[in-house]
C-alpha positions, 0 to 999 in steps of 0.5 A, spaced: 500 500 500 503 507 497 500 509 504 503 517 502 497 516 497 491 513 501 493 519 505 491 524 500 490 531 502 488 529 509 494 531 515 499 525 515 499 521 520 503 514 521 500 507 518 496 503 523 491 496 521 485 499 525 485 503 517 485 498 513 482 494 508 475 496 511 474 501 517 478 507 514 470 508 511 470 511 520 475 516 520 474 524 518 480 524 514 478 518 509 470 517 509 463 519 512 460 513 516 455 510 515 450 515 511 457 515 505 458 508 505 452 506 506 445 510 505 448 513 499 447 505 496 440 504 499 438 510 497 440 511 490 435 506 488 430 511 491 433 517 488 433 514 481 426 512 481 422 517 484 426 522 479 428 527 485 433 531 483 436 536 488 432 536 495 428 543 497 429 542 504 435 538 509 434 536 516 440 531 520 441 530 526 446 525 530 449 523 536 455 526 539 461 524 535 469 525 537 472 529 532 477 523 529 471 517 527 466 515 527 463 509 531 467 503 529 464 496 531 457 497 533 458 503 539 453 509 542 452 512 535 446 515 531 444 520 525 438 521 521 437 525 516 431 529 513 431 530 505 424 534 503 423 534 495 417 539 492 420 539 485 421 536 479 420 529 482 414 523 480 409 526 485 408 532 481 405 537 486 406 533 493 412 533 497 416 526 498 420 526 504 426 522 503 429 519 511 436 515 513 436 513 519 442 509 522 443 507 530 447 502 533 445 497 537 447 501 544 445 507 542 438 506 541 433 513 539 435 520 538 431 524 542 427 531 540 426 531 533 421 536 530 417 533 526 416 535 518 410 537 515 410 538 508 
């Protein structure tokens, strides 16, 4: 592995295996956590069906997270995130609220969520 080029225009710092060959997808400098790996996936399909195009609206939430990863290996984290769509999508006049969400098994639900009403 060219570990310079892994690094990119991230700050160097030394090689450790924590990083590779899967988990660098939890670190700051090199991914996005769950919604980037994942949703972006699982969503798509979404996306392109409904024809949706850029969303009117956007609403995320999470639980506190350190400043270098994200959750690894099932700890106390959570995100959800809101998408609101009004134009150009297969629902013509109607809104079509779009939600992600992710929670590990220890985190368990986010409180004090507002409620969208489109």
């Amino acid at each position: 592995m060219n570990w310079d080029l892994f690094i990119g225009p991230a700050a160097m710092r030394p090689f450790h295996e924590i990083y590779t060959p899967w988990n660098w997808r939890g670190w700051w400098d090199f991914g996005t956590g769950a919604f980037g790996d994942m949703a972006c996936h699982v969503l798509d399909p979404v996306y392109q069906s409904l024809k949706l195009g850029y969303p009117d609206r956007v609403q995320g939430r999470s639980t506190q997270i350190n400043t270098e990863s994200a959750s690894i290996g099932g700890g106390n984290s959570a995100s959800r995130l809101v998408t609101i769509f009004q134009k150009g999508s297969l629902a013509g006049s109607e809104s079509i609220l779009v939600r992600w969400r992710y929670a590990s098994s220890a985190s368990g639900l986010i409180t004090g969520w507002r409620r969208y009403d489109a």
